[in-house]
N, C-alpha and C positions, 0 to 999 in steps of 0.2 A: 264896346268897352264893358267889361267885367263888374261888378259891383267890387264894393271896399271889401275886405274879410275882417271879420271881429276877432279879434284873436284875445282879450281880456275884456270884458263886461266890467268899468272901473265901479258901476253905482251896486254891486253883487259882491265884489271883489275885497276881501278882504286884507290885502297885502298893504303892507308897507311902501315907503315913497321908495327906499331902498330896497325892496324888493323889487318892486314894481320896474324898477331902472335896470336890475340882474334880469328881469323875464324880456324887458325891449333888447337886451342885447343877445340872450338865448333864441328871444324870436327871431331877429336882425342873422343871426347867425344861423340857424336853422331854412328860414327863407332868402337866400342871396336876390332872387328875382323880384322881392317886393322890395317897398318902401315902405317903413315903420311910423306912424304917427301917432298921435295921440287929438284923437277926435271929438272934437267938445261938444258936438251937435250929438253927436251919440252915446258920449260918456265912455269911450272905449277906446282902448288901443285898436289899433287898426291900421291894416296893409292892402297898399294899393300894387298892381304888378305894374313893374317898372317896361316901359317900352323904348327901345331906341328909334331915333330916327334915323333915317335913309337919305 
């Protein structure tokens, strides 16, 4: 299994809450294979690749 990808550093980051929600959905949109989260342990948005099961 792959690590998470950091895709915004939120404690660097200077955007907005409304910004921040337009970049989850630019990310979301950009990457269809991940899952978009917002990760408290690391202070960062962040995508995990989604896997189907079989």
């Amino acid at each position: 299994m792959e690590p998470d990808k950091i895709f915004i550093d939120i404690r660097t980051s200077e955007l907005t809450l409304a910004q921040a929600l337009q970049e989850i959905k630019r990310i979301q949109a950009e990457n269809p294979d991940y899952e978009i989260f917002l990760d408290g342990d690391t202070h960062s948005i962040a995508g995990r690749r989604k896997f189907r099961r079989v």
